[in-house]
C-alpha positions as CSV (number, residue, x, y, z in Angstrom):
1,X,-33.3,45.6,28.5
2,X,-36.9,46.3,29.2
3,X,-38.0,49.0,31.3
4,X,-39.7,46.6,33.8
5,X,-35.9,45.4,34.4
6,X,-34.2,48.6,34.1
7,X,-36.7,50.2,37.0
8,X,-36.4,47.4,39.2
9,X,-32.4,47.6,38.9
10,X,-32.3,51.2,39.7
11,X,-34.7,50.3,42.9
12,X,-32.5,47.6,43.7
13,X,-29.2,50.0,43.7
14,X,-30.7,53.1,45.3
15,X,-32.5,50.6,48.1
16,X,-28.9,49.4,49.1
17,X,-26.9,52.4,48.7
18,X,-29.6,54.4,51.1
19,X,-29.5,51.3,53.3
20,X,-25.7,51.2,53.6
21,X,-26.1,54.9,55.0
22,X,-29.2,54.7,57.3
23,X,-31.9,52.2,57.8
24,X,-34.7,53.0,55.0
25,X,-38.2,54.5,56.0
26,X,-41.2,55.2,54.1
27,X,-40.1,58.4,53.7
28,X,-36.7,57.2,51.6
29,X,-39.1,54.8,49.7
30,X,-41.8,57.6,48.7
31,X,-37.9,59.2,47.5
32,X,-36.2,56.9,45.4
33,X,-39.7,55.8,44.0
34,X,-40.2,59.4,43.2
35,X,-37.0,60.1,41.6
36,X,-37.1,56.4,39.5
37,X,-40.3,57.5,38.3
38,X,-39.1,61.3,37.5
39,X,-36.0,59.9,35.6
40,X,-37.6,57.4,33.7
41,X,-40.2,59.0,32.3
42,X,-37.9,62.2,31.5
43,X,-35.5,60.0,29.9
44,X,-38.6,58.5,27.8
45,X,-39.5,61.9,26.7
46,X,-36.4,62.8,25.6
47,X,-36.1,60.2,23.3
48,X,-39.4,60.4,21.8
49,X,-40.9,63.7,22.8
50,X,-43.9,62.4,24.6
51,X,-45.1,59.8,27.0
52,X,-48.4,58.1,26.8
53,X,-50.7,58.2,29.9
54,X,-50.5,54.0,29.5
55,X,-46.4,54.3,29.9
56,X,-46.8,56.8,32.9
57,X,-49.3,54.2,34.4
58,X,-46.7,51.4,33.9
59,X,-43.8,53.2,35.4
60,X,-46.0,54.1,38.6
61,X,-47.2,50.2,38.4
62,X,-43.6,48.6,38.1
63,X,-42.8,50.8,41.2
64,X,-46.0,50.7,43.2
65,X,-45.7,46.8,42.7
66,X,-42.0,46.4,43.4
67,X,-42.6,48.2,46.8
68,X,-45.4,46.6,47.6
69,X,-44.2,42.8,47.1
70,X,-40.8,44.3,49.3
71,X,-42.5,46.5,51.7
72,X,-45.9,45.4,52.5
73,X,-46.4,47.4,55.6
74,X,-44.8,50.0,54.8
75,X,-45.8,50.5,51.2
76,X,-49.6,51.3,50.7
77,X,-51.9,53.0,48.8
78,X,-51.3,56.0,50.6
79,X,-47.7,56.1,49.9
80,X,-47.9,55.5,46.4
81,X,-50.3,58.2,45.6
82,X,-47.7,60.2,47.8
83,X,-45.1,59.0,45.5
84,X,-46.6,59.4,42.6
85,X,-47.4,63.1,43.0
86,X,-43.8,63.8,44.4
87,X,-42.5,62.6,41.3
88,X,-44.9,64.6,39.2
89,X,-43.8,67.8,40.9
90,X,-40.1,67.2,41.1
91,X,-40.5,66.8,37.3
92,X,-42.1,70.6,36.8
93,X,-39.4,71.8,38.8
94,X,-36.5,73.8,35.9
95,X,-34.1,72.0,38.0
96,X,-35.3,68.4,37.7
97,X,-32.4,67.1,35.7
98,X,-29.7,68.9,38.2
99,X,-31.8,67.4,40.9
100,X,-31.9,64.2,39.6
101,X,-28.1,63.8,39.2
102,X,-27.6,65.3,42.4
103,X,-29.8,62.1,44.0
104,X,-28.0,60.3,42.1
105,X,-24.9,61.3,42.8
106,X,-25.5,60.8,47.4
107,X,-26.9,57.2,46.6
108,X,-23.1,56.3,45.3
């Protein structure tokens, strides 16, 4: 599976799971962009034990465009530079993993 399709799956099933819960906001799309983008880069890294600046820019462009094409009023440039840098912190943070899994874990 490419990594266009495996990003766009995982949006597809944290995007319903959240909905099924509470109606989604910008503020759960800035989250489950953040945490796509966190995950798939770590898991990236952990395979090969770096990430190009040309594979971070394609995660953040898979998600920026997905949103987008789904939420156009919701979704702008403001919220993906907002989701971008969320996801850039979360994956500093020691606990990223555990936090990750713990996301994971509420959207089932």
């Amino acid at each position: 599976m490419e990594i266009q399709q495996l990003i766009i799956q995982h949006l597809d099933y944290l995007l319903l799971k959240k909905s099924e819960v509470k109606p989604l906001n910008v503020e759960t799309l800035i989250e489950i962009g953040s945490y796509v983008a966190g995950g798939v880069l770590r898991g990236r890294f952990s395979l090969v034990k770096e990430v190009s600046q040309e594979e971070i820019n394609g995660v953040f462009g898979v998600i920026g465009n997905f949103f987008k094409e789904h939420f156009p009023e919701d979704f702008t440039e403001k919220e993906f530079v907002i989701m971008r840098n969320k996801a850039l912190e979360l994956m500093q943070e020691t606990t990223f993993d555990s936090d990750l899994q713990s996301f994971m874990n509420t959207s089932r």
